[in-house]
Structures are given as C-alpha cells and as structure tokens.
C-alpha positions as CSV (number, residue, x, y, z in Angstrom):
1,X,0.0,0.0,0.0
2,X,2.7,2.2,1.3
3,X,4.3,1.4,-2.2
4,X,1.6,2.4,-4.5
5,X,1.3,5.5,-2.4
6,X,4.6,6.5,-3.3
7,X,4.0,5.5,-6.8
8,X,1.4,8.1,-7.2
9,X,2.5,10.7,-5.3
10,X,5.4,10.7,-7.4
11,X,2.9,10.5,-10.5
12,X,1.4,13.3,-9.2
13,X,4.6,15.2,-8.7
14,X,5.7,14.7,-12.5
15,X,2.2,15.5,-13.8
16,X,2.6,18.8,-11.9
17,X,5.9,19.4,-12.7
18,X,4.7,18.8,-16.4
19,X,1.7,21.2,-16.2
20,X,4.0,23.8,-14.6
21,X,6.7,23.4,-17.5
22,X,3.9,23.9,-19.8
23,X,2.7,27.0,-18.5
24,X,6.2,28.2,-18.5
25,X,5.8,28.6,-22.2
26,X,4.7,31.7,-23.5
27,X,1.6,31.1,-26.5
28,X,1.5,32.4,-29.7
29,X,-2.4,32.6,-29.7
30,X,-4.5,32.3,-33.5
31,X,-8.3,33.1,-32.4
32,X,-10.8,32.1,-35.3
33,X,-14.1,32.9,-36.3
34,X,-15.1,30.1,-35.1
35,X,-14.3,26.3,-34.1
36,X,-17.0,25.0,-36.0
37,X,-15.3,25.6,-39.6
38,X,-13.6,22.8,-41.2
39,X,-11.8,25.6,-42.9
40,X,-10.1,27.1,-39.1
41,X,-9.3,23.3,-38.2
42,X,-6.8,23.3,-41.0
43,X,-5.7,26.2,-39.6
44,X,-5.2,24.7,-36.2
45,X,-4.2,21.4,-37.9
46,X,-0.9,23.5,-39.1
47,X,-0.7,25.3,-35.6
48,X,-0.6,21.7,-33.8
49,X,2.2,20.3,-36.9
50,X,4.3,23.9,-35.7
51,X,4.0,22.4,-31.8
52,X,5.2,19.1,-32.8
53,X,8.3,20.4,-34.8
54,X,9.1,22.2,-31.7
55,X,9.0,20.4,-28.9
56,X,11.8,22.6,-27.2
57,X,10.8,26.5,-28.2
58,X,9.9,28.5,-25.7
59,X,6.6,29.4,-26.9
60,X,4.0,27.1,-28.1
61,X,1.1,27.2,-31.0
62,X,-2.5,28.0,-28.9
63,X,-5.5,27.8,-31.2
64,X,-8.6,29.0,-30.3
65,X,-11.9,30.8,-31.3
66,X,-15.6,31.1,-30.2
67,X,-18.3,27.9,-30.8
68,X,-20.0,29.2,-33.6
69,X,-18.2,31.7,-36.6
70,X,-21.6,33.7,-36.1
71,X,-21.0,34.7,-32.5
72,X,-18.9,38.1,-33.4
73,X,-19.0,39.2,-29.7
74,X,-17.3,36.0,-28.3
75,X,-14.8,36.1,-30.7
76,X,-14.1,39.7,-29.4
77,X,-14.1,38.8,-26.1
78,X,-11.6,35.8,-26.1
79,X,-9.3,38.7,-28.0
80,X,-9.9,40.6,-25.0
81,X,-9.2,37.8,-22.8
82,X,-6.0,36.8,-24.4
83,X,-4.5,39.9,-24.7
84,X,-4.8,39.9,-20.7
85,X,-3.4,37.1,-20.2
86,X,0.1,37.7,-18.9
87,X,1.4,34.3,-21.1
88,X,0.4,35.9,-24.1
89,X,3.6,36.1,-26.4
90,X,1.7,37.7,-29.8
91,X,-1.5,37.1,-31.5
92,X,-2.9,36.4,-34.9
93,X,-6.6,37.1,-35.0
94,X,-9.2,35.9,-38.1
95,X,-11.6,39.2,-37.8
96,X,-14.9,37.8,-38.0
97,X,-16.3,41.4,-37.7
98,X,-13.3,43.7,-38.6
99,X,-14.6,46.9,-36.9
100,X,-15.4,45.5,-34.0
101,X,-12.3,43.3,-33.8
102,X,-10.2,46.9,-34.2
103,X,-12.3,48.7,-31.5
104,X,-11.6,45.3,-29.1
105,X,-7.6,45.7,-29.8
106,X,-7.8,49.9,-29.5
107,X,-9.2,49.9,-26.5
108,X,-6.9,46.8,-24.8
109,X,-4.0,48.3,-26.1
110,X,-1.9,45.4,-26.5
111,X,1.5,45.1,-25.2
112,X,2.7,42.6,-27.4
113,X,2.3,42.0,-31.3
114,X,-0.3,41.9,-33.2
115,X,-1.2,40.1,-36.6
116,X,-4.5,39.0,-38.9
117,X,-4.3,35.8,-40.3
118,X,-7.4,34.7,-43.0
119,X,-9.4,37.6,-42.6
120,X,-7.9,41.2,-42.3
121,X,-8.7,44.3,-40.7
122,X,-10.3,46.9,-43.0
123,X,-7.2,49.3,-44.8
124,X,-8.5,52.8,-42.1
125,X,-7.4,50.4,-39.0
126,X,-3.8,48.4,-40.2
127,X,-1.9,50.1,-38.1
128,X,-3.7,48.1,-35.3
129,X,-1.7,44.9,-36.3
130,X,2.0,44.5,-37.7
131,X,1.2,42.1,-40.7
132,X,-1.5,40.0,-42.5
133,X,-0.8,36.5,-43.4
134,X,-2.8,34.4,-46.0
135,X,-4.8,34.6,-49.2
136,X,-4.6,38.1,-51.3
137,X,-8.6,37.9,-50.9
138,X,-9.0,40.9,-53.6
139,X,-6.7,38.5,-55.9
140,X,-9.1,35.4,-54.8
141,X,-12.4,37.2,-55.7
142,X,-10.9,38.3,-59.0
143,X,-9.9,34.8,-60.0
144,X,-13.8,33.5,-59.1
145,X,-15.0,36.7,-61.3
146,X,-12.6,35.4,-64.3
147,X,-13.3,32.2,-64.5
148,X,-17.0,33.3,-64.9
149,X,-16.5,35.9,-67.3
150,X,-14.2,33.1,-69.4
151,X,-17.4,30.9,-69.8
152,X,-19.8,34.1,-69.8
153,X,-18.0,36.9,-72.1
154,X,-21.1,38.7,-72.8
155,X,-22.5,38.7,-69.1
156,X,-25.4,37.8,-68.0
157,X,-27.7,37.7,-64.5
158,X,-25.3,37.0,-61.5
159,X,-25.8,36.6,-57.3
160,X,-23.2,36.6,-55.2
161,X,-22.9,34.3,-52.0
162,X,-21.3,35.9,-49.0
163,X,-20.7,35.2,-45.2
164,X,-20.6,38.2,-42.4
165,X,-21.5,41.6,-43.9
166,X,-19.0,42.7,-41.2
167,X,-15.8,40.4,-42.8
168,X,-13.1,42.4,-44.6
169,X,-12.2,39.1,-46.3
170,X,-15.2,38.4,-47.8
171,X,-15.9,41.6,-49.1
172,X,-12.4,42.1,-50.6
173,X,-13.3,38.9,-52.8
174,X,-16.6,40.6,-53.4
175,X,-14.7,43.4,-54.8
176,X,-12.3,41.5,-56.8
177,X,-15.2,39.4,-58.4
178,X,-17.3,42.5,-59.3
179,X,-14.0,44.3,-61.1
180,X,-13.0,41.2,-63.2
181,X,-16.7,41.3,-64.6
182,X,-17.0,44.7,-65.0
183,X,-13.6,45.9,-66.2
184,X,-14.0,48.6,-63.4
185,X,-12.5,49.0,-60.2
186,X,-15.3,49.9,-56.7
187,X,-18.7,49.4,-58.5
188,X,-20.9,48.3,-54.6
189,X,-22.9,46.5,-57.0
190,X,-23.3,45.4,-61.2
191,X,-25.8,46.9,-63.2
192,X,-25.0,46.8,-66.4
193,X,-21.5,47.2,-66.3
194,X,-19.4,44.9,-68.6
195,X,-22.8,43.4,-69.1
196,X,-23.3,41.7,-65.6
197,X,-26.6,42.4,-63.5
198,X,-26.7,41.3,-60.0
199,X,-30.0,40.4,-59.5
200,X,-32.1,41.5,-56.7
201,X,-31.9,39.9,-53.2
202,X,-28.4,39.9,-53.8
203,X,-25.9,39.6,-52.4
204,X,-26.8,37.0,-49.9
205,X,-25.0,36.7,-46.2
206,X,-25.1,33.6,-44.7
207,X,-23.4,34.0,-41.9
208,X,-21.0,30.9,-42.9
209,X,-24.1,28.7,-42.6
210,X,-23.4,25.9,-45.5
211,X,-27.0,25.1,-45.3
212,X,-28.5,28.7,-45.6
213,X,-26.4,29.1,-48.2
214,X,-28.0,26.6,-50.1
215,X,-31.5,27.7,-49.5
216,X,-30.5,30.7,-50.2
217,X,-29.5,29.5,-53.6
218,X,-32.6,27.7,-54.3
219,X,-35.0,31.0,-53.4
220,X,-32.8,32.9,-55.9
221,X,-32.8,30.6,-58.8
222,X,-36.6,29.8,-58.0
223,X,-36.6,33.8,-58.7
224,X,-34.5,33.9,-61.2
225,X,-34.8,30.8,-63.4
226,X,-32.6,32.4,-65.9
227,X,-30.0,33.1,-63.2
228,X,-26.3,33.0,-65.7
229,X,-23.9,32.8,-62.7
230,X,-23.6,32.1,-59.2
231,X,-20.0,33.4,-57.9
232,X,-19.8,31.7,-54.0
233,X,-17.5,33.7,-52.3
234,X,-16.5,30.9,-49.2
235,X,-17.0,27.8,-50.1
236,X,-19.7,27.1,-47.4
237,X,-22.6,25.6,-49.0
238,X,-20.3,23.0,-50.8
239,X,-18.1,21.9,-47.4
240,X,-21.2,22.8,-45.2
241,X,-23.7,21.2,-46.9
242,X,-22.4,19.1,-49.4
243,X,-25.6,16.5,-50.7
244,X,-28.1,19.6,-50.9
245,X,-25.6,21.5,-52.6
246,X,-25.3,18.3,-55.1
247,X,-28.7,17.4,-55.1
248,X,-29.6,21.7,-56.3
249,X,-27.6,21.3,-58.9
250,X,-27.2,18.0,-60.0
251,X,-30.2,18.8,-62.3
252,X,-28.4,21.8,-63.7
253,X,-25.8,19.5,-64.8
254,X,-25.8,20.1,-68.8
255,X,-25.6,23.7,-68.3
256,X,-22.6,24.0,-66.4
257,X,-21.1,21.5,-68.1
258,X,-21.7,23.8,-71.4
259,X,-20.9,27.2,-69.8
260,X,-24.4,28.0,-70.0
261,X,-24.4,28.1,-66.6
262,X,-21.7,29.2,-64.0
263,X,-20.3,28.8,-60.6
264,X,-17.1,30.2,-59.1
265,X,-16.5,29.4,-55.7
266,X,-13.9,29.7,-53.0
267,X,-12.0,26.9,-51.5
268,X,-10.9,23.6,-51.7
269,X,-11.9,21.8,-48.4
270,X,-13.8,19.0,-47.8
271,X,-16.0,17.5,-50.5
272,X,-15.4,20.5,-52.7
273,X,-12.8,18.8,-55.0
274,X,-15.1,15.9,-54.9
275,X,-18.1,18.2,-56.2
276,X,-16.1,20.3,-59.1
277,X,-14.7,16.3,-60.3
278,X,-18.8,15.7,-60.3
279,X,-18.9,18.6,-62.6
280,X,-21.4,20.8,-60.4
281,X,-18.9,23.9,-60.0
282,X,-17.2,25.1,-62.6
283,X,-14.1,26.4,-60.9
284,X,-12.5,26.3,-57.5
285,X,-10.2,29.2,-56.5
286,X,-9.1,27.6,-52.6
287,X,-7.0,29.2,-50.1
288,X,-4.3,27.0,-47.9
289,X,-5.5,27.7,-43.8
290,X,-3.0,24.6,-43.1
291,X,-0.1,26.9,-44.6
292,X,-1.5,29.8,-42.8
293,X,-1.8,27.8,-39.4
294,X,1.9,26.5,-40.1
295,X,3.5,29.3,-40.6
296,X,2.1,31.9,-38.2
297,X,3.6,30.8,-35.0
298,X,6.7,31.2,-37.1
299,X,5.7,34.9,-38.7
300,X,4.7,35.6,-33.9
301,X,8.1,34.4,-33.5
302,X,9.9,37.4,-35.9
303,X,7.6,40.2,-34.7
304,X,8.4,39.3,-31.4
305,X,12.3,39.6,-32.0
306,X,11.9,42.8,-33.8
307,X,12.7,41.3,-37.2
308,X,11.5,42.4,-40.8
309,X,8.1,40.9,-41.6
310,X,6.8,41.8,-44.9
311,X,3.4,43.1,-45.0
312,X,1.3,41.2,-46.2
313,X,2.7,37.9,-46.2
314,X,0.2,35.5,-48.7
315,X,0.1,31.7,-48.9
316,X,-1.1,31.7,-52.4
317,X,-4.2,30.0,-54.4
318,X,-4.9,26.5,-55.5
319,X,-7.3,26.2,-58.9
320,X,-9.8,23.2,-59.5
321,X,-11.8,22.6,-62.2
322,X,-13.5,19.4,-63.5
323,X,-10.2,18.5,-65.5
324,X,-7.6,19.5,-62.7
325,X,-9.1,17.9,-59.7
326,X,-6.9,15.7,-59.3
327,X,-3.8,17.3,-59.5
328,X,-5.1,20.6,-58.5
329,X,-4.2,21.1,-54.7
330,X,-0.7,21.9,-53.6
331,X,0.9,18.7,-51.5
C-alpha cells in the first residue's frame, strides 16, 4: 500500500511538474471565427504540426476561437481575454467582424504583437496589427470573377454568395469578383456594367451557414430561373452542406457542363474537390488555412524579436476545375 502511495504521489509530482513546465511557455495565440469551420481546423491542424516540430521552443502554437463563426461578440471577447493574459507572447486574430475586432484591440492596447491571419482588418485600421498573413482575398475574388467571365464573355444575370457583412475578407473577394466582370474598379454592386446584372436579393450573407447558403441559392434561382452565374465567395454551401448542394444542382448538370451556366467558388476543403470532379462547380479558386496555421507561429516568432516581416505575407491559391481535380491542390 505504502508502495503504491509513493507511486502516485510521485505520478502526481511529474504531472505537476509537467503542467507547470507547460505553462512556462509563453503562446503564440490564432483566435478564429469560429471552431466549427472545417476551414479554421486546417488552420489549427498547421498550428498543432508547428508544436510538434518544436518540442523545445519556448513558446507554443494555442489555437482558439468562439463555438460558432456567427458569434462576433465572443470572438471579441476571447481577443480581449487573451490579450490579458500575462502568457500571451503575440497574436494572430481571423476578424470575424473587422470593426469590432479593431475597437476590441484599440481599447486593450496590446503590449505585445499583433497580426490577422485569414481575414484582415479593414485598410482605415492596419496600423492596429504588424502584418496579415494568408490569401490576397481581392486577388481570390478576382480569380472567381474570371473564370465566370471566361465561360460568360457577354455577361449575363449573376448573385453573389457571402458570409458576415462585417468580414473584410469576404468583401475584398466581393470586390475583386465585381472588377474582373465589370472591367471597373469599386462598383458596390453590377448593373449593367461589362454586361453583368446582379440580381435582386443579392448579395446574400449567410453567416458561414453551408446550409443557408443553399437555401439561399434555391430562393434565388426559384426567382431567377434564368440566373447565368452564381460566384460563392466561401466555399460554405459546398463543405457545409455538401448532398443539398449536389442534389440543387445536380439537375443543372448540362448547363454548367456547357458554360451555360456558372459557378465560381472559393476553397478547396472538404468534398469541394469531390463536387467540381462531379462537374457541379465550374471552378475552385481555394485558399491553404494549413499553410497559414503552419506558418504563423513562425511569422509571432519574428515580430516578437523585432525582425522584418513583410506586409502582407500571402500563402497563395490553388485552382480546380473538373479537369484538374486531381492534381489541382498543392501537397
């Protein structure tokens, strides 16, 4: 008895002693939308790979974000929270609302660094963070807008899919989309212009809800039967809700396939690839979260020491159509 007593004290002791050398590391924190994304758990996928590769850094990878990517006010109050926390080394935030994200970081003024990662803060507040790492979102949007313009060269009816009204990301790729159709930069909306019409009720926010999404897709072709071009801004309603997505516009088949019909969306996670190899999207234009969840701790690490971060820093695109699915994705 006396034996196993001693055997667990002493399990207790190195338990303790490993929960205290843990704390002695100082976290490079990436808060998120929100942690029911497949898209942020690639993210934190790449910040758990970082821990691994470094067992012996003093700092280590801390992912975190609110439930849901709708709730806006917890993700700004676990900013808040972390930027209190005295273990706090830097932090790389994905804005879910931008302005309020800025307003949380003005008025904690952080002692430590600062970054976006995914989602940036709108171009008035920068100076609030040090850098940006991940996709050139204007650059993303455009790509979506081209590849519907390719198919589409005389224009046509068009919605756009979005997620939070309030997410600088989204509405970058927004922007980028409506300038490759138009051939103008800053039109807020098409009418006309390059011959694309966005049609009314659009655009749509979904909130990052795959499954609104795709209601809201079916309420606007129901509308709209003559509907030319979807361009999906997040890939939600293909990774979110993946059979009613197929099952939408599996009937719609013969059109896309012919060009008659269009859909540009973002991303390449989950059954996306599967769905544009099904020929029911005609073109992917995917971001890499794993790369940006990878290399942040890394990018925490520099500002920290004081060194020369570039601003932005992007992890580039990946392009999937039917004929490229299977080589499409960057290993």
């Amino acid at each position: 008895m006396r034996q196993l007593t001693l055997l667990a004290a002493t399990a207790a002791l190195a338990l303790s002693a490993g929960m205290s050398m843990a704390q002695d590391k100082k976290q490079l924190v990436i808060v998120v939308k929100g942690l029911d994304n497949p898209f942020f758990e690639a993210i934190h996928q790449g910040c758990e790979k970082w821990n691994s590769e470094n067992p012996d850094a003093p700092y280590t990878c801390f992912y975190t974000g609110p439930a849901s990517t709708s709730d806006e006010a917890g993700e700004a109050q676990i900013v808040q929270d972390m930027l209190g926390r005295p273990d706090t080394a830097a932090i790389a935030i994905s804005p879910s609302n931008a302005k309020l994200i800025a307003q949380t970081i003005r008025t904690s003024n952080p002692a430590v660094p600062v970054m976006t990662i995914d989602a940036d803060l709108a171009a008035e507040d920068a100076a609030l963070r040090m850098t940006y790492l991940g996709t050139d979102n204007y650059l993303m949007g455009k790509r979506i807008g081209e590849y519907i313009k390719e198919k589409k060269p005389d224009g046509g009816t068009v919605c756009t899919i979005q997620g939070n009204p309030g997410a600088d990301n989204i509405l970058r790729r927004a922007q980028g989309a409506r300038d490759a159709l138009s051939g103008q930069e800053g039109l807020a909306t098409l009418a006309g212009e390059g011959g694309w019409t966005e049609v009314a009720g659009c655009p749509v926010f979904t909130n990052d809800d795959g499954a609104k999404g795709v209601q809201a897709m079916t309420d606007i072709l129901a509308a709209n039967p003559d509907l030319d071009a979807f361009a999906i801004m997040g890939g939600w309603p293909l990774f979110g809700a993946p059979q009613p997505y197929r099952d939408l516009f599996r009937p719609l088949a013969d059109r896309i396939a012919s060009g008659d019909f269009v859909i540009g969306a973002a991303d390449t996670i989950g059954e996306e690839v599967a769905i544009a190899k099904e020929g029911l999207v005609t073109a992917l234009v995917g971001q890499r979260p794993f790369e940006m969840g990878y290399m942040a701790p890394s990018v925490m690490i520099d500002l920290i020491d004081g060194k020369d971060v570039a601003d932005p820093v992007f992890t580039g695109l990946d392009e999937c159509t039917k004929d490229t699915a299977d080589t499409c994705i960057q290993k």
